[in-house]
C-alpha positions in Angstrom: -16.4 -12.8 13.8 -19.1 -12.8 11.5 -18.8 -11.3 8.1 -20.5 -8.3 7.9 -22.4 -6.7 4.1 -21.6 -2.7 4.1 -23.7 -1.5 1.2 -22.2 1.5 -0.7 -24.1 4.3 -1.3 -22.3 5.4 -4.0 -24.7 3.5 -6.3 -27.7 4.7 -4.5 -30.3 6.9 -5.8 -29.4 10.2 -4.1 -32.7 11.8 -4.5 -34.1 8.7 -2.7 -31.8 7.9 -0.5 -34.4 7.4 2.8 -36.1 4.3 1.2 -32.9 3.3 0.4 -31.6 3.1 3.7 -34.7 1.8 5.3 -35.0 -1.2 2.4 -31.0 -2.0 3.4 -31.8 -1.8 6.9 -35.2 -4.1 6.7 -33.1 -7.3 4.9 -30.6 -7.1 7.7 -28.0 -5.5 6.6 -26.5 -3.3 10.2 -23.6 -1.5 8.0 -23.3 1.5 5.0 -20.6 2.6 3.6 -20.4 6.1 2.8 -17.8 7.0 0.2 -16.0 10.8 0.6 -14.1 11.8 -2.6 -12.5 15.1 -2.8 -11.7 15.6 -6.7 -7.4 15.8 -5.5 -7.0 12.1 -4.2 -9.7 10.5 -6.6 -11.0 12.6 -10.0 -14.3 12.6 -8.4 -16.4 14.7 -6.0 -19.0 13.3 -3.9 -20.0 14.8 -0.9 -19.0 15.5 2.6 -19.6 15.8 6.6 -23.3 17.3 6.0 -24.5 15.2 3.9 -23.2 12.2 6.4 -24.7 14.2 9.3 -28.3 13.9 7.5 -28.1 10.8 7.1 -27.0 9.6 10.7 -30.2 11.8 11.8 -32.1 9.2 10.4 -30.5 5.9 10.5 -29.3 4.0 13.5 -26.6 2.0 10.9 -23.3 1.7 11.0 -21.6 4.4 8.8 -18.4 3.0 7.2 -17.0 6.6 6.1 -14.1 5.7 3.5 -12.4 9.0 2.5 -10.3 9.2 -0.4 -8.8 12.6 -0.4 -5.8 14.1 0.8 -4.3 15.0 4.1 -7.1 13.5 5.8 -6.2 14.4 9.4 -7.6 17.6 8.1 -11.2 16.6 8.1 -11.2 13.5 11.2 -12.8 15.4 13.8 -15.8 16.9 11.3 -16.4 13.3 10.0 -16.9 12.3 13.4 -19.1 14.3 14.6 -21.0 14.6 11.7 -21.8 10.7 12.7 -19.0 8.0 11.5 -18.9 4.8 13.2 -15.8 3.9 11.1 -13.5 6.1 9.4 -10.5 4.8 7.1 -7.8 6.9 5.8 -6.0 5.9 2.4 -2.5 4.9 3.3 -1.3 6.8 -0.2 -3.2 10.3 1.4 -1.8 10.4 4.1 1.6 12.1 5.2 1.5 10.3 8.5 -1.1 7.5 8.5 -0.3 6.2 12.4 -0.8 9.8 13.3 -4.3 9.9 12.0 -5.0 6.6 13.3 -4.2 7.8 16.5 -6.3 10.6 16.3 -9.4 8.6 14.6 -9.1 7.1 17.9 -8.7 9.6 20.1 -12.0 11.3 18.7 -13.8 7.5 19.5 -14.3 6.3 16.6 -13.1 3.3 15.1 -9.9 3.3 12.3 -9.5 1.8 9.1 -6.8 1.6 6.7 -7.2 1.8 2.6 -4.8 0.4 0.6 -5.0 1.2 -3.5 -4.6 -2.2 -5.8 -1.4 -1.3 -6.7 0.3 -0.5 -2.8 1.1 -3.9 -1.3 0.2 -5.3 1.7 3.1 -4.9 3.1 2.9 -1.3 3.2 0.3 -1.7 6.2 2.2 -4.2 8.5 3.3 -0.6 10.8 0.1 0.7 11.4 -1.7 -3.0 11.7 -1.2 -3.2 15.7 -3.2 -0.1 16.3 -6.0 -0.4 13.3 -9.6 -1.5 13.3 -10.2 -2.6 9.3 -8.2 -2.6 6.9 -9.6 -1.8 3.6 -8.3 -3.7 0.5 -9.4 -2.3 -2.9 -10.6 -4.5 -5.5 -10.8 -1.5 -8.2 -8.8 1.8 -8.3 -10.7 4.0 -6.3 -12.8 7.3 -7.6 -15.2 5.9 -9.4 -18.0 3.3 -8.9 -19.1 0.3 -11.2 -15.8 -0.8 -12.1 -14.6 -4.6 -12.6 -13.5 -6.8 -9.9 -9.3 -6.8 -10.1 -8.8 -10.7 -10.2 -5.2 -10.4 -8.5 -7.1 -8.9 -5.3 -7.7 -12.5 -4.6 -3.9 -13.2 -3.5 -3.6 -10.1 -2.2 -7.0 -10.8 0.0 -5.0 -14.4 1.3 -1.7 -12.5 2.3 -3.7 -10.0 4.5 -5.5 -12.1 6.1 -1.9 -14.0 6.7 -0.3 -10.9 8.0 -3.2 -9.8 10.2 -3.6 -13.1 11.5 0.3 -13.1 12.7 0.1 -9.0 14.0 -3.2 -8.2 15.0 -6.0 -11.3 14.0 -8.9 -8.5 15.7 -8.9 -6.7 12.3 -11.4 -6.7 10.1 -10.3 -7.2 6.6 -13.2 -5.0 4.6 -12.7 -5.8 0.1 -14.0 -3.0 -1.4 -15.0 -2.9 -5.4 -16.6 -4.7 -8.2 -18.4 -7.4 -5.5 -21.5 -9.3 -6.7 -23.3 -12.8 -5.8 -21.5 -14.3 -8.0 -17.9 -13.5 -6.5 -18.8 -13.0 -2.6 -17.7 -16.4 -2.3 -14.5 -16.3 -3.4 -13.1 -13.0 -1.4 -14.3 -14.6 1.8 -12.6 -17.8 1.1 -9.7 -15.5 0.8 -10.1 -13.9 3.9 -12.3 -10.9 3.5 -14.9 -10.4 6.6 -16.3 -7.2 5.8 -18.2 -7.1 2.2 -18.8 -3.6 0.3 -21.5 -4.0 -2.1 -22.0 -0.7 -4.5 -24.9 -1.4 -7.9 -24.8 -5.2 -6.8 -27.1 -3.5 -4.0 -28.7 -0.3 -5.5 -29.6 -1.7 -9.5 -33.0 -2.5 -9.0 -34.6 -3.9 -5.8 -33.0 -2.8 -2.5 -34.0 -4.9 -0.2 -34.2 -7.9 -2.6 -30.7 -7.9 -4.2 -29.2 -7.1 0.0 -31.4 -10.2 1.2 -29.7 -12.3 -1.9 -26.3 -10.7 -1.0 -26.7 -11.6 3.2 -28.3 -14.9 1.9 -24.7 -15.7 0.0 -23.0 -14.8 3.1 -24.6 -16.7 5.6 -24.4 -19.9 3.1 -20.4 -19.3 2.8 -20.7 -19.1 6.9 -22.6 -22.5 7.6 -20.4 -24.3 5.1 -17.6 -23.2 7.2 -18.9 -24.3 10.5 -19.7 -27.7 8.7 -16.4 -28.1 7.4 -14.6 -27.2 10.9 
C-alpha cells in the first residue's frame, strides 16, 4: 500500500479554508483529516457535522473525520452523512468500541480506531479483525501544535507487528507533532498513513504538502531499492 499524507485542518486558516483545500488538493495530496472535538473527551471545541457537510460540498477529498468526544455511537450516522470517508472512534470514548465499529460500517463508511499515547497497543488487538486504520497518537489529543512523543516510535513498530499477525489490511495512520524532518522515521516504524497539522498550514500550502509528499515518495523508492 502506498503511504498516504492526510493534512489536518486543524492548523488551517478557517476563514480561508477553500484555498486551502484547493492548494492541498493541487500538490497531490487525495486525503484531510478533519478533527471533531467536543470540549468532554478533549478540553477543546472545534466543530461538527455542518461544518464537515460544507466542506464535502466542495471537495472531492477524502475526509479522515477523527472524533474525540464521548459516546461516539451517538453522532456515527450524522458524520456520515454529513460526508466522512473515514471515521475513527477513540478506544478511551467509547463504552463499546466493536459496537461502533460495526455500525461505522453498517452506515458504509470506513472505521478507524484512536488510541491515546498512554493506552497500549494491546488494548486494540479485539477490535483489529474488523477495523480499517488504526490511529496512533503521537501527542495527547485536544490540542494542536504540540511535540512529537519520542516513545511513539516503539509503539508505531509493535502495531505494525500486531497488525501484521491479525489483520496486515490496516492502515496504521500516526497522528501529532509530524514534520519533514521526522516523516522518515514513523514510516520506518511502520506508519502508512501521515497526519500533518502546521507542518502543512504555517505558510505555503501547497509548497510545504509538495515538500511533505516529496519526503514520502523518497522514503517509498528507497524501499523498493532496498527490497
Amino acid at each position: 500500500m502506498s503511504i498516504l499524507l492526510a493534512p489536518s485542518i486543524l492548523a488551517a486558516d478557517f476563514y480561508n479554508l477553500q484555498p486551502q483545500f484547493e492548494s492541498v488538493e493541487a500538490a497531490g495530496a487525495t486525503h484531510m483529516h478533519l478533527d471533531v472535538m467536543d470540549g468532554v473527551f478533549v478540553p477543546q471545541i472545534t466543530f461538527g457535522m455542518p461544518v464537515i457537510k460544507s466542506i464535502r460540498n466542495h471537495t472531492s477529498l477524502n475526509l479522515d473525520c477523527h472524533l474525540m468526544v464521548q459516546d461516539p455511537d451517538r453522532y456515527v450516522h450524522d458524520f456520515v452523512q454529513a460526508g466522512a470517508d473515514i471515521l475513527s472512534i477513540h478506544l478511551e470514548a467509547a463504552k463499546d468500541p466493536g459496537h461502533v465499529i460495526t455500525k461505522i460500517h453498517e452506515e458504509g463508511c470506513r472505521a478507524g480506531l484512536a488510541l491515546n499515547p498512554g493506552t497500549p497497543i494491546e488494548a486494540a488487538e479485539p477490535y483489529l479483525k474488523d477495523l480499517d486504520l488504526l490511529v496512533v497518537m503521537s501527542v495527547n489529543p485536544g490540542f494542536g501544535g504540540q511535540r512529537f512523543i519520542p516513545s511513539t516510535i516503539t509503539k508505531l513498530r509493535e502495531a505494525r507487528r500486531i497488525v501484521s499477525n491479525i489483520n496486515p489490511k490496516v492502515r496504521i495512520e500516526v497522528d501529532g507533532g509530524i514534520k519533514p524532518d521526522n516523516v522518515a522515521t514513523v514510516m520506518q516504524a511502520g506508519a502508512d498513513v501521515i497526519v500533518a497539522g502546521s507542518a502543512i498550514f504555517a505558510g505555503d500550502v501547497r509548497a510545504n504538502t509538495e515538500k511533505m509528499l516529496g519526503r514520502i515518495r523518497e522514503f517509498e523508492e528507497k524501499q523498493e531499492t532496498a527490497s
